[in-house]
N, C-alpha and C positions, 0 to 999 in steps of 0.2 A: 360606449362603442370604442372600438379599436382608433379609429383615428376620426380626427375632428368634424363634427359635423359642418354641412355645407353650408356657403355664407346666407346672408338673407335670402340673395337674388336666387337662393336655387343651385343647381345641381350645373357646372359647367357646361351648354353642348356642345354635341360631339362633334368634331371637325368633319373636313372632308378629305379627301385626297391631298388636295393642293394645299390645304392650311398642316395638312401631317407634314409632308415634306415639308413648308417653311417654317413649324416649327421644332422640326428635328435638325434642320440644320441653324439655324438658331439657336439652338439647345446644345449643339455640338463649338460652337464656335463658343459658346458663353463657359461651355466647361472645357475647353482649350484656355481662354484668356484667366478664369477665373483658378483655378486647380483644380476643377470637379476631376474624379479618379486616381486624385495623391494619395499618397502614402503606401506605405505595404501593405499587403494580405493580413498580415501577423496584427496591423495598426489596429484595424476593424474589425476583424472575425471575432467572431464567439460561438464557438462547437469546442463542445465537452469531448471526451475521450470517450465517457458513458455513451452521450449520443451517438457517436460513430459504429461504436458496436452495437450500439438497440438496431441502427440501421443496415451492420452487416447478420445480423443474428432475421430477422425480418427478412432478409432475402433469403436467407437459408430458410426457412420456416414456410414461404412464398412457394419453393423448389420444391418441398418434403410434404409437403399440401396439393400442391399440383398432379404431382407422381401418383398420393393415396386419391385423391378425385378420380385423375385419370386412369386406373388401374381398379377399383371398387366402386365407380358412379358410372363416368362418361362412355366407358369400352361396354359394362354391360347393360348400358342402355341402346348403345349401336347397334348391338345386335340383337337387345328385345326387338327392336322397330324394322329390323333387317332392312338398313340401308346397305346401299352401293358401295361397293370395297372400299372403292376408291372416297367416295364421302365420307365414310364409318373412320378411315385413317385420320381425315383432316376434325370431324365434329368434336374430339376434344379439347383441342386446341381451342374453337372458334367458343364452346359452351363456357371455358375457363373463363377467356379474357370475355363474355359477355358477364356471366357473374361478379366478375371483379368490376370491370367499369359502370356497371350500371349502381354499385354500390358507389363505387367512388365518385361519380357524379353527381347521385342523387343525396350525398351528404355534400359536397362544393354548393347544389344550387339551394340546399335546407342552408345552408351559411351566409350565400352572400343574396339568396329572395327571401330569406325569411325576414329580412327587415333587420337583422343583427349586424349585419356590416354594408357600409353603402357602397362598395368597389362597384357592383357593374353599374350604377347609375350615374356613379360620382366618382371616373375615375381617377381625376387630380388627386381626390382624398387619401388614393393611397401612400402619397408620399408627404399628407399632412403635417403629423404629426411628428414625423420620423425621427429617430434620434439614433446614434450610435450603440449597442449596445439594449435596445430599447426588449423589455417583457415582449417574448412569442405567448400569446394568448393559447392555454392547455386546446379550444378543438383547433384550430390551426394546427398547434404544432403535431397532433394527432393526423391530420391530413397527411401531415409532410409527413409525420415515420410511413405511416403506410403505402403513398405514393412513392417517397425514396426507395423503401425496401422494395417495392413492388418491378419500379425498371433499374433496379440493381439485378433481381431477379431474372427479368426480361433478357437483360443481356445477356446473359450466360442462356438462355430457353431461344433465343433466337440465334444461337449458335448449336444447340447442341438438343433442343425438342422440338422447335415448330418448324416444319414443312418448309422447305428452300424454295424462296421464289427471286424472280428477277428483281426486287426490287432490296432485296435481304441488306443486304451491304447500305444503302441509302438507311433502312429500318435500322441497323445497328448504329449507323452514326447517329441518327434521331434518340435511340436510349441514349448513348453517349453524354449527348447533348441536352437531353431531359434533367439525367442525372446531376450531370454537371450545374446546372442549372438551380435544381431543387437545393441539391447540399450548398451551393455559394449563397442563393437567397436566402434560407434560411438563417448562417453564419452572416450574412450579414444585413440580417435584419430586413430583409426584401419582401416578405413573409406578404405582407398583405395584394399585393399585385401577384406574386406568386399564385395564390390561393383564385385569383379570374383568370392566370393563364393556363391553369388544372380544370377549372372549369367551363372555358371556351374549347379546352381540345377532346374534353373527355365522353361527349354528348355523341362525338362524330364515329369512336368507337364503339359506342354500343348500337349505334344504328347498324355500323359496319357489320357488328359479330352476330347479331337479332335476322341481317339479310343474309347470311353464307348459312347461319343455320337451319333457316328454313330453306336454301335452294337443296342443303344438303337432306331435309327431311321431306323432300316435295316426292321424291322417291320411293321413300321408304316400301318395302313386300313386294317392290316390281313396278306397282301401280301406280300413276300422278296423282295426286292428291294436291286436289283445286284449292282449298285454303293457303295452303303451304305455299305452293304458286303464288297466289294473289299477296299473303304478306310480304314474301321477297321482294315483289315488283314494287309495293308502295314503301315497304323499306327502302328499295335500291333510289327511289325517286326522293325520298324524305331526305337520307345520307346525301344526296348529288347537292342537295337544294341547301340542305344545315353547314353541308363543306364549306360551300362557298361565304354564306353567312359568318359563318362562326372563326370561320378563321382566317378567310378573307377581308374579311369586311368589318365586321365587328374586334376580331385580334388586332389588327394593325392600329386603329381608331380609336379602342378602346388603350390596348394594352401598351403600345410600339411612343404615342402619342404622349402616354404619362410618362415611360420611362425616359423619352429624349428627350421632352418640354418641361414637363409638369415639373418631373425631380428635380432639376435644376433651378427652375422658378421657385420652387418652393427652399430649395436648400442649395447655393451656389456651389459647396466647396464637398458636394455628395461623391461616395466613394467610387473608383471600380463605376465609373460613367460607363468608358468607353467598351469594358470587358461586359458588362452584362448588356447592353443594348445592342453588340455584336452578334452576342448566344441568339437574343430573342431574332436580329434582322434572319441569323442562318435559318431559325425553324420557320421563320414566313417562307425563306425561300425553299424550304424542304416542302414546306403546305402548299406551295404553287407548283411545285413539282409531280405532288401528287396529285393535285387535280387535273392534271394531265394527264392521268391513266382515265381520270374519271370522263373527260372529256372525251378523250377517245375510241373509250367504250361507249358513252352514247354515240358518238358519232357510228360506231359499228352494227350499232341496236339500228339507227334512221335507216341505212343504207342497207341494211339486210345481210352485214357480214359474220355477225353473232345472231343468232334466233334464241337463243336463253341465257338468263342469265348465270355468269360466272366469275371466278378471279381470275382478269385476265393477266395479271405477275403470276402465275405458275401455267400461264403457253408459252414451252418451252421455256423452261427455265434451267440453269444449269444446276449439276448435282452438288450438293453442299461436301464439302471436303469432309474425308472420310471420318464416320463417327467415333464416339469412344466408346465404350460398353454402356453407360449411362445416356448414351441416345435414347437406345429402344424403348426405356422405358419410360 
């Protein structure tokens, strides 16, 4: 195994609320007193020159793959099923990112449930063994090129292919911040806690893209089509129920909890404390931010101000600044 197995007693359990907080601050004051986050960037890191370009080459490859899907698969499946203009624009978009996430999830949870790496059970473990400079494990670091390349790719597609919705600007900072995120763990060896917070977030988009699909093919020829219906609605309830789970609840407890406590404990004088346990607090607060749409679309669905379902970031959403020529396509 990648990092050490867990002591006799088992598998540390998972806090709660009030034990994250004291021992995130805790964990904060010990890598205050202690030096956790010395040294420079240049001290720690280890990214090859190679890697960086497998990872911009991969985004390019992401973009020129999307365009051929979207142009030879997803457009002329729009209109074998003759959906609604207005869905037919958006279902390529939603068919992409389900394809990619469900592949990328379902190889995170073949990684860390198959019994090969103990992260989700035993999250201390992931800063067990940790060492400077320490071997990324080939399917790990196979995760990360494709994850990195994938929201390298993202960001440039949510600027210039995917549908402008109100919440766009928050989504771009989120790649941003994904990004950033992926390329520093890896360089500096984050790699294993990396690999559960890919797989705590990646479950909530394929629900996500699995329910817009099917509202958008509930349609199709004119006529409802009652399946289509019914999967959306227990998608849209599965997605409400895994948000909060997964990234609420289990992120913070699981993930939030090793990198402020556990790293420290395990290793005092651990690099870059205070710059990664920042990255992860912004994405919590990005994931509570968005469970406020979600919240208040149910609350629209109880009260009867929404009668079906829909994305409610593109009512009224403002128009994305004007395209390049490579939009349209």
């Amino acid at each position: 195994m990648a990092a050490g197995a867990a002591g006799a007693a088992g598998p540390e359990p998972m806090p709660s609320y009030a034990q994250l907080v004291r021992g995130a601050w805790a964990g904060a004051v010990a890598a205050a007193r202690g030096g956790a986050g010395g040294g420079g960037p240049a001290e720690h890191a280890h990214l090859a020159p190679p890697e960086l370009l497998a990872l911009a080459l991969g985004a390019l490859g992401w973009t020129v793959l999307r365009a051929a899907a979207t142009a030879r698969l997803f457009r002329p499946l729009a209109e074998r099923c003759r959906l609604q203009p207005r869905d037919a624009a958006k279902m390529p978009e939603s068919a992409w990112k389900f394809l990619f996430y469900l592949c990328s999830w379902s190889y995170s949870a073949y990684l860390l449930l198959g019994a090969k790496y103990p992260f989700f059970y035993d999250p201390p473990s992931t800063f067990a063994d940790w060492t400077p400079g320490m071997a990324v494990p080939r399917d790990i670091a196979a995760a990360y090129l494709l994850q990195g390349s994938f929201y390298g790719h993202s960001i440039y597609a949510t600027l210039y292919m995917d549908a402008w919705r109100k919440d766009s600007v928050v989504m771009l900072a989120h790649h941003v911040v994904t990004l950033i995120l992926i390329v520093a763990s890896y360089a500096f060896r984050y790699h294993n806690v990396g690999l559960l917070v890919l797989f705590l977030h990646d479950v909530n988009d394929v629900q996500l893209e699995f329910t817009k699909l099917n509202v958008y093919f509930k349609l199709r020829g004119g006529a409802y089509r009652r399946l289509h219906g019914l999967a959306a609605a227990l998608g849209c309830l599965s997605f409400s129920v895994s948000w909060f789970w997964f990234r609420l609840y289990w992120f913070p407890l699981k993930v939030l909890y090793a990198t402020s406590h556990c790293s420290v404990r395990a290793r005092p004088d651990i690099p870059l404390y205070f710059f990664f346990n920042a990255l992860l607090l912004a994405l919590a607060l990005m994931n509570f931010y968005w469970f406020l749409y979600i919240v208040a679309f149910a609350a629209k669905l109880v009260t009867g101000q929404v009668r079906e379902l829909r994305d409610t970031r593109e009512d009224d959403a403002p128009d994305a600044p004007d395209p390049s020529p490579g939009k349209a396509e």
